[in-house]
C-alpha positions in Angstrom: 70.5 77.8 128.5 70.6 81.1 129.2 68.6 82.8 132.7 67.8 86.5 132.4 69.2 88.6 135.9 66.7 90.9 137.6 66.9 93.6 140.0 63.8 95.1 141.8 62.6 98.5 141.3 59.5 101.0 142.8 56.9 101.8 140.3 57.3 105.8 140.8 53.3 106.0 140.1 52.0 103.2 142.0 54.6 102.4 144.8 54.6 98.3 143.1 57.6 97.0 143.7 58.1 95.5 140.4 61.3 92.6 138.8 63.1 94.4 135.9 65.6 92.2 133.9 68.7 93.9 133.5 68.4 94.3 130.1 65.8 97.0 130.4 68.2 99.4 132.4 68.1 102.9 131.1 65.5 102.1 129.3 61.6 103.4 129.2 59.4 100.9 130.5 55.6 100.7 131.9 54.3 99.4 135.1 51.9 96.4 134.6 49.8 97.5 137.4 49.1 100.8 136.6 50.5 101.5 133.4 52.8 104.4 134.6 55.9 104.5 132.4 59.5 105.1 134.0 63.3 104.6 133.3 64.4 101.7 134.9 67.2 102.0 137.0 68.9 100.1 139.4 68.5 101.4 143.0 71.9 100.2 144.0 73.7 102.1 141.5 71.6 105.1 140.5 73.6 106.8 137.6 75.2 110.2 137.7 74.6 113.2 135.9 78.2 113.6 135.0 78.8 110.0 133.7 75.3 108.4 133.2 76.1 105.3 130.4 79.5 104.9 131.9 78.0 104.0 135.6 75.0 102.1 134.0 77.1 99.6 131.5 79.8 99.1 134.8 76.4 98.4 136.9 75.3 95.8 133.9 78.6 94.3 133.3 78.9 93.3 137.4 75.4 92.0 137.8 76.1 89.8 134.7 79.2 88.3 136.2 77.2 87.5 138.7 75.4 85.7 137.2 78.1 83.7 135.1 79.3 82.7 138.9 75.9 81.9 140.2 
């Protein structure tokens, strides 16, 4: 059985502080509240202009190992 990881992130539009499974990162996705759409990203680990997939996938690979040891 597998459990989906989350990380919590600001609705830019609304201000709703809202779960995002990890598997959405650097993706588009819409607030349920207000409908706003956003890319989710991990406030922890923004990514940088200069290496944006490289910071995200090292972001995704640590919170899933995480979860493997939780």
């Amino acid at each position: 059985m597998s459990s989906a990881m989350f990380f919590v992130q600001q609705c830019p539009t609304c201000g709703r502080r809202l779960r995002v499974c990890v598997e959405y990162l650097g993706k588009t996705i819409q607030c349920r509240h207000c409908r706003g759409t956003f890319v989710a990203r991990d406030p922890d680990n923004s990514p940088s202009r200069s290496d944006p997939e490289g910071v995200l996938m090292r972001r995704v690979e640590e919170l899933l190992a995480v979860g493997r040891h939780a």
